[in-house]
Rosetta silent file (secondary structure, phi, psi, omega in degrees, C-alpha in Angstrom):
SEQUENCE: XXXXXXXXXXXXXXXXXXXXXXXXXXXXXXXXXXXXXXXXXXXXXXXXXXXXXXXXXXXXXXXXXXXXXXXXXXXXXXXXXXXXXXX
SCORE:     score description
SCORE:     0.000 S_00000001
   1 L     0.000  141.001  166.895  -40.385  -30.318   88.024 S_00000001
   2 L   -32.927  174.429  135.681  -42.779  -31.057   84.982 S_00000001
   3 L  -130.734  177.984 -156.939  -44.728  -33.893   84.624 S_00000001
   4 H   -44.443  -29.005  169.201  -44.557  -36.104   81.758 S_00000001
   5 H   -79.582  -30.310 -175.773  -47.082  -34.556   79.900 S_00000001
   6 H   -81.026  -29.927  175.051  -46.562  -31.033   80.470 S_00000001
   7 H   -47.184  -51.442  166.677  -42.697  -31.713   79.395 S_00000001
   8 H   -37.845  -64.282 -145.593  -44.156  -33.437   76.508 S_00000001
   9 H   -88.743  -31.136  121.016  -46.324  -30.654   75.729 S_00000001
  10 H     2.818  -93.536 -177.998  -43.025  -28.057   76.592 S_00000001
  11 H   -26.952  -64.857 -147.738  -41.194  -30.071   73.322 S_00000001
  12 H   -62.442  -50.274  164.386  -44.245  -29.745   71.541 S_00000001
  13 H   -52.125  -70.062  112.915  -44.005  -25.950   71.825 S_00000001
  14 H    25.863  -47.189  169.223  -40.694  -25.694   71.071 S_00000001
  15 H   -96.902  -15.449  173.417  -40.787  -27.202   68.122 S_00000001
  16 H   -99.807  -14.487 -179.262  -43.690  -25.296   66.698 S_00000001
  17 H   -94.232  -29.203  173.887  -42.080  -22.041   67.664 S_00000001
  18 H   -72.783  -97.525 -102.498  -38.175  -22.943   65.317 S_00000001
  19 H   -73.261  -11.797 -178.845  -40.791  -23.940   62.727 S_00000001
  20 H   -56.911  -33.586 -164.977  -42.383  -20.695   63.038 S_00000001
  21 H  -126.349   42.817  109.584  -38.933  -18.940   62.655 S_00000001
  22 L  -159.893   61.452 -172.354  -37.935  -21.221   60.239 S_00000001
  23 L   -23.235  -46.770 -171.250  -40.717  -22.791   57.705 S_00000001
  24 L   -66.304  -31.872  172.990  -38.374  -24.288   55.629 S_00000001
  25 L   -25.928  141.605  173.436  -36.644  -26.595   58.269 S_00000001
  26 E  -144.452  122.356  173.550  -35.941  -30.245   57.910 S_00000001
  27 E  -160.926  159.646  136.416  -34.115  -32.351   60.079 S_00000001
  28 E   -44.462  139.795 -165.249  -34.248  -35.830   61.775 S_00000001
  29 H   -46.891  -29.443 -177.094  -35.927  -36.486   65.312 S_00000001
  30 H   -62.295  -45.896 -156.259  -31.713  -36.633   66.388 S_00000001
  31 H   -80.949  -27.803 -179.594  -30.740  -33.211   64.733 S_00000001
  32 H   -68.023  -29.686  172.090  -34.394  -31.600   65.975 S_00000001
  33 H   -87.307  -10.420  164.139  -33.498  -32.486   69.000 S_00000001
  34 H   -95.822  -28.626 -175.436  -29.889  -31.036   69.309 S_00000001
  35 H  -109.745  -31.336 -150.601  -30.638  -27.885   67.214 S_00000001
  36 H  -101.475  -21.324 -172.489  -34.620  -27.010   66.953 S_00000001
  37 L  -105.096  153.848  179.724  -35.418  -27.908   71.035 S_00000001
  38 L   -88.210 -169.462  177.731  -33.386  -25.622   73.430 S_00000001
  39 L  -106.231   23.157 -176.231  -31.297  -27.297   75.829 S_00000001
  40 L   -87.595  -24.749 -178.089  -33.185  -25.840   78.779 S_00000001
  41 L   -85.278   28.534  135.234  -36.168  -28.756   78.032 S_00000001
  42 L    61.830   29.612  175.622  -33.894  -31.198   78.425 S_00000001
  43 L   -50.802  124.326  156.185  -35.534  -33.278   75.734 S_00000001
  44 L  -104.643  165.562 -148.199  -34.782  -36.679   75.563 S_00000001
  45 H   -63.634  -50.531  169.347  -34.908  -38.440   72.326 S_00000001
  46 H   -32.275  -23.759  168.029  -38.162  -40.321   73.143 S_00000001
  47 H   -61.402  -49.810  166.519  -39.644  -37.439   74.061 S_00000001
  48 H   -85.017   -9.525 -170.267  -38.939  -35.691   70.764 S_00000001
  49 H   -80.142  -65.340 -164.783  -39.878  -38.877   69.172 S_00000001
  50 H   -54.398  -59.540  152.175  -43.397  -38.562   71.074 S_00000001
  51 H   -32.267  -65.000  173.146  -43.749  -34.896   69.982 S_00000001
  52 H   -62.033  -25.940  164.663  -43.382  -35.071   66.702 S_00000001
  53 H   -86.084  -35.724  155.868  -45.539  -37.633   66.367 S_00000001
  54 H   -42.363  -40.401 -171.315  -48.729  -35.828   68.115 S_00000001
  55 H   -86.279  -17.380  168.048  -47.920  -33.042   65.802 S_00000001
  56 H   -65.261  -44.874  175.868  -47.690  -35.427   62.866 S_00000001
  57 H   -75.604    3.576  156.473  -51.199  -37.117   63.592 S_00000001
  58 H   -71.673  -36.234  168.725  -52.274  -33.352   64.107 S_00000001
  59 L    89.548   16.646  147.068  -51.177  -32.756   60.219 S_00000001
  60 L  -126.910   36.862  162.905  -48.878  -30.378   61.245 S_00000001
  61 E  -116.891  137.986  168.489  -45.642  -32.109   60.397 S_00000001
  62 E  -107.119  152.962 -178.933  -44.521  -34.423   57.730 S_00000001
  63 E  -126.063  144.414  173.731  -42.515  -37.248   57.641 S_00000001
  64 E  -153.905 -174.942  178.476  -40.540  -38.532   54.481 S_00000001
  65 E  -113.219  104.441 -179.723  -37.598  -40.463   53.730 S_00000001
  66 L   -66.564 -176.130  159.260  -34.619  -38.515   51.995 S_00000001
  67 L   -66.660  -28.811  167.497  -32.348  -40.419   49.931 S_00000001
  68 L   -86.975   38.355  155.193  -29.602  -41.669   52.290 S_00000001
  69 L    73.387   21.516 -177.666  -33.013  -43.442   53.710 S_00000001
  70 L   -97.603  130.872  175.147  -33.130  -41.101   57.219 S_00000001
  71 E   -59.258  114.247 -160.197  -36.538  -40.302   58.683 S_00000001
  72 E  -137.587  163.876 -168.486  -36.629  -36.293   58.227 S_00000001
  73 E  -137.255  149.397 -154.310  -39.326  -33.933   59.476 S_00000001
  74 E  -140.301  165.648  143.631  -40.903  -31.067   58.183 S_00000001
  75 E   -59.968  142.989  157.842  -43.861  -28.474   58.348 S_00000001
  76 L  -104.876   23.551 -164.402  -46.873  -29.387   56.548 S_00000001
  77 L   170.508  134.661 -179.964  -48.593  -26.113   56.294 S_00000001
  78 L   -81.166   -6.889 -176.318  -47.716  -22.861   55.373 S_00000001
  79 L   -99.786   -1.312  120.206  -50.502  -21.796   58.016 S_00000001
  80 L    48.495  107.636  144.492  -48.280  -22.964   60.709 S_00000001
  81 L  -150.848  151.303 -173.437  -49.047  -20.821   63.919 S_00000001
  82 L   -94.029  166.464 -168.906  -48.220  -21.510   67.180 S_00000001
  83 L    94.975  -10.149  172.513  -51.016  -22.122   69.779 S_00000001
  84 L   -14.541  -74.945 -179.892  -52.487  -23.966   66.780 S_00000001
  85 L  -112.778  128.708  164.474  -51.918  -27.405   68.720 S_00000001
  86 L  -137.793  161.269  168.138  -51.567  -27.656   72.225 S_00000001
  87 L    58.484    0.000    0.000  -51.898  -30.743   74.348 S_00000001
């Protein structure tokens, strides 16, 4: 079994590899975590919560608000690669 950190840092991957394969993506921390994480990490939302925010204070995610006022997440760079960020 992981530990908390490596799981963490699992997600983290995971989520930099759909944005990899699909720059354009947007979704909410709910829908990234049912479609953009597989279900073999077993991400739970807190988890995905946690991720996204190391990769936001990393600068390579964005956060905005859409108009029906839901917190959606994004790439922030077209230079995107994974192994970028790890840990």
């Amino acid at each position: 079994m992981l530990c908390q950190e490596d799981h963490l840092t699992e997600v983290v991957d995971a989520i930099l590899r759909y944005l990899d394969n699909h720059p354009h993506a947007a979704d909410t921390s709910e829908g990234i975590a049912r479609w953009w994480v597989p279900t073999t990490c077993h991400a739970d939302p807190e988890t995905v919560h946690s991720a996204l925010a190391r990769l936001e204070s990393q600068g390579l995610v964005r956060r905005r608000m859409n108009a029906d006022r839901h917190v959606v997440f994004s790439r922030r760079s077209e230079h995107l690669a994974i192994g970028h960020f790890r840990g």
